[in-house]
C-alpha positions in Angstrom: 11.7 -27.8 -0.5 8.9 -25.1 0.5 10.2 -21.6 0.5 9.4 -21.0 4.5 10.9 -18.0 6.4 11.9 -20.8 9.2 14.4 -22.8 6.3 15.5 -19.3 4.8 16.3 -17.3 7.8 18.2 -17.8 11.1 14.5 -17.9 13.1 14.7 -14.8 13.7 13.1 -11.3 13.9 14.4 -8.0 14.3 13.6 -4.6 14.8 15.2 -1.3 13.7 17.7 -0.9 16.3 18.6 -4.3 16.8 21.8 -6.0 16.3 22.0 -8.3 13.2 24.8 -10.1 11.5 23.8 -8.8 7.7 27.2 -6.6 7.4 29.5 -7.0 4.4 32.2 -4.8 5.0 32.2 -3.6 1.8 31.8 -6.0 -0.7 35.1 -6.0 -2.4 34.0 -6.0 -6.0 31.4 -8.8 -5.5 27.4 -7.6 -7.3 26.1 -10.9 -7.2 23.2 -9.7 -6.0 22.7 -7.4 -8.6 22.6 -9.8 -11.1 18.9 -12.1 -12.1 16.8 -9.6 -9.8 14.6 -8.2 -11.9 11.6 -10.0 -11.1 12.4 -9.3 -7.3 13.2 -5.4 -7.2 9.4 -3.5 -7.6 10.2 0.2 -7.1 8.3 2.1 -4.4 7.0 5.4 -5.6 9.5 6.7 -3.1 12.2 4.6 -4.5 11.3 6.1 -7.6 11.5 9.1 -7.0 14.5 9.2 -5.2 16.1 7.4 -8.7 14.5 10.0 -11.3 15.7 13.0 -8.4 19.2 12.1 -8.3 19.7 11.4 -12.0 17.6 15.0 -12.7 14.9 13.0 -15.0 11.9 12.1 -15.8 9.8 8.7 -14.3 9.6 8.2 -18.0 13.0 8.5 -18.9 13.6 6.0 -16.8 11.4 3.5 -18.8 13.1 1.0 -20.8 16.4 2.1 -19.7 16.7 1.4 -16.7 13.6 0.0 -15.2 10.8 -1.8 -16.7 6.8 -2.1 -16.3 5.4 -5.5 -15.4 2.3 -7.3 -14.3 2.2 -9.3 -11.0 -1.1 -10.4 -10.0 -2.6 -8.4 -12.9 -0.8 -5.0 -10.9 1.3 -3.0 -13.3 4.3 -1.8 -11.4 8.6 -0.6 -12.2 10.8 -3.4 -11.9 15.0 -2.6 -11.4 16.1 -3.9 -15.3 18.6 -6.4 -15.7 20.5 -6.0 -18.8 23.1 -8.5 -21.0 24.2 -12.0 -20.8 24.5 -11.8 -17.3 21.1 -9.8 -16.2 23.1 -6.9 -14.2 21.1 -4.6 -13.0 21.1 -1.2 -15.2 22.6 0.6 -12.6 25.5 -1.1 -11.9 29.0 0.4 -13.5 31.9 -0.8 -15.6 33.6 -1.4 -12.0 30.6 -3.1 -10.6 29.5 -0.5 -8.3 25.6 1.0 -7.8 25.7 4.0 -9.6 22.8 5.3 -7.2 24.4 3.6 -4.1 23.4 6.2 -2.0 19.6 6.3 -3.5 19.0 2.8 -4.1 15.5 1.1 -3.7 14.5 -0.2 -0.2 14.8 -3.7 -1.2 18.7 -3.2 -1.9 18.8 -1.1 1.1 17.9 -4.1 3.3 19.6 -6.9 1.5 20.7 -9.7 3.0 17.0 -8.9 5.3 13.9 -8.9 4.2 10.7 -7.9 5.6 7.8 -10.2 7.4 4.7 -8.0 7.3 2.2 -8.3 10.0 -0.8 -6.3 11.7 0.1 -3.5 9.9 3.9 -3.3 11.0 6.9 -4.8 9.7 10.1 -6.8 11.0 12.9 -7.8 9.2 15.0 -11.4 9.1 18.2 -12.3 7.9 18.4 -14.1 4.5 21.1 -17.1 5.4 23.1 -17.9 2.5 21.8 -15.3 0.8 25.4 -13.0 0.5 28.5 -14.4 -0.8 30.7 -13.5 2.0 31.5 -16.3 4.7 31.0 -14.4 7.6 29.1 -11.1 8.1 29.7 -8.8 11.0 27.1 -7.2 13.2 25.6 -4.1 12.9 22.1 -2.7 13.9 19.3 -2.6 11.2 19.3 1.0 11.2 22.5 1.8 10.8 22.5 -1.0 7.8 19.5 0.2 6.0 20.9 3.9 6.6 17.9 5.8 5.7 16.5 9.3 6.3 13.5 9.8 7.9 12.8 6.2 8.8 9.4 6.4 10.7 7.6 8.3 7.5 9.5 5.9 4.9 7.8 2.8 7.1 4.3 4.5 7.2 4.6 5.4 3.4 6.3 1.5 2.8 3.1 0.0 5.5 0.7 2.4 3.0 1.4 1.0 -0.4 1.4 -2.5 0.8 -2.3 -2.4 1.7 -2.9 -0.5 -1.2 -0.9 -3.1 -3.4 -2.5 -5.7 -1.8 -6.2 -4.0 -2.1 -5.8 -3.4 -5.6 -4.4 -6.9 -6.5 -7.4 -8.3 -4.8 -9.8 -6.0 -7.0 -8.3 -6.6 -10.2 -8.6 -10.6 -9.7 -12.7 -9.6 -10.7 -11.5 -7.3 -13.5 -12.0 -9.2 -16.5 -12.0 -6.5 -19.6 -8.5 -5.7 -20.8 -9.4 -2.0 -21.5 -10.8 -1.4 -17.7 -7.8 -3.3 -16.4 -4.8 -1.1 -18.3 -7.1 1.7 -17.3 -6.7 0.9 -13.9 -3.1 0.9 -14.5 -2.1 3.7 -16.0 -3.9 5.2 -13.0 -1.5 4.0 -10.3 1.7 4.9 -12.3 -0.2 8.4 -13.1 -0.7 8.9 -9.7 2.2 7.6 -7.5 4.9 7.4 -10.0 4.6 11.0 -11.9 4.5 12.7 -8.5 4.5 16.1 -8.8 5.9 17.9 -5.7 5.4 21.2 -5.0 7.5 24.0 -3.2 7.7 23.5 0.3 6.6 19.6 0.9 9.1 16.3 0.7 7.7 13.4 -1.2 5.8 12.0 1.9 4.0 15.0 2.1 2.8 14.6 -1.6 2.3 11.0 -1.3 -0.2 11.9 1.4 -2.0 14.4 -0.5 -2.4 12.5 -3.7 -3.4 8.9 -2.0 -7.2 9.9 -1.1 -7.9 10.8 -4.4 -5.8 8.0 -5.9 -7.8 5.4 -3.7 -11.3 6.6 -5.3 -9.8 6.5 -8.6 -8.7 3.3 -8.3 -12.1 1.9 -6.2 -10.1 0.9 -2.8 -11.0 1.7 0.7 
C-alpha cells in the first residue's frame, strides 16, 4: 500500500497548542524508536548545534561517532548514526535512555507527529501505530515537543526547508562530481560550523550567515 498521510495518520491536523493523543508517559524502558532511524533523522543546523553545545565539541567531532554525512537527492547532509546489530542510535545509553534527551533533534522531539509542510507553514499529524504503547494520553503539541523559543525554531525549521528544497532542485542539473562536493562542503561549512559570536543565540547567526550562504550556493 501507498505511503499517504490519510492511511498513516488519524486524518488529522494540528497546531501548536492543540490537544493531541501522542503522550507516552514515559516510555518505561521501551527505544524502539531509536533503533533503524538513521536514514530518517537529518540534523538541522540547529539540531546540530544544540548536540555539539551540550557535549562541549566540535561539529567534527561529532562525525563518524555519532552522526554521519549522506546524500539524499544529491544534498549532503548529518544523519543520527545507528550503531551494532541492532542499529541504536549513538546516543542512546547502556539503560536505553537519550543521552541528550533534553537536546535531541526536532524530529525526536515530535515523534509520534510529524510535520505536513504547506504555503510556507507547517502542521503536524499523529503517526498511528507508530509508538509501541497501546494507548497514548493527551497532551497539547507544545507542551510535547517542549521547546524554547518556538516561533524563531519554526521560521529557522520553514528557512532550511526551502533552502533544502532549492538546493536539491539545483543540484539535479549538477553533473561534475568536483562542482557537486564543492557545493557540499559549502552548506556544512556554512550552517553546520556555525560560529557564534558574543551576544547573539544561534538564530541570530543563522540569520546573518544565510544571505551569504545562499549566493555561495546559487539559490534565491
Amino acid at each position: 500500500m501507498e505511503r499517504t498521510l490519510e492511511n498513516i495518520s488519524d486524518g488529522k491536523l494540528y497546531d501548536i497548542e492543540d490537544m493531541v493523543n501522542a503522550d507516552t508517559k514515559g516510555c518505561n524502558g521501551c527505544s524502539a524508536c531509536c533503533h533503524n532511524v538513521g536514514d530518517l533523522v537529518a540534523l538541522t543546523p540547529f539540531d546540530a548545534y544544540e548536540i555539539k553545545s551540550y557535549l562541549d565539541i566540535s561539529f567534527d567531532e561529532l562525525i563518524g561517532n555519532k552522526i554521519t554525512l549522506r546524500e539524499n537527492n544529491k544534498v549532503l547532509l548529518p544523519y543520527l548514526k545507528m550503531q551494532g546489530e541492532e542499529n541504536r542510535c549513538s546516543f542512546l545509553d547502556a539503560q536505553n535512555r537519550c543521552a541528550i534527551h533534553a537536546h535531541r533533534p526536532n524530529i525526536c522531539r515530535l515523534f509520534p507527529l510529524g510535520r505536513v509542510y504547506e504555503n510556507n507553514n507547517f502542521k503536524y499529524f499523529l503517526q498511528v501505530g507508530s509508538c509501541l504503547k497501546p494507548t497514548l494520553s493527551p497532551v497539547k503539541v507544545s507542551e510535547w515537543i517542549g521547546i524554547q523559543h518556538y516561533e524563531a525554531n519554526k521560521e529557522l525549521i520553514l528557512i532550511w526547508h526551502q533552502l533544502i528544497k532549492a538546493l536539491a532542485f539545483r543540484l539535479k542539473f549538477v553533473f561534475d562530481e568536483k562542482e557537486r562536493q564543492d557545493i557540499q562542503n559549502k552548506l556544512i561549512n556554512a550552517f553546520y560550523r556555525i560560529e557564534v559570536q558574543e551576544g547573539e543565540d544561534f538564530y541570530a547567526a543563522f540569520a546573518r550567515v544565510l544571505p551569504e550562504a545562499k549566493r555561495e550556493l546559487g539559490i534565491l
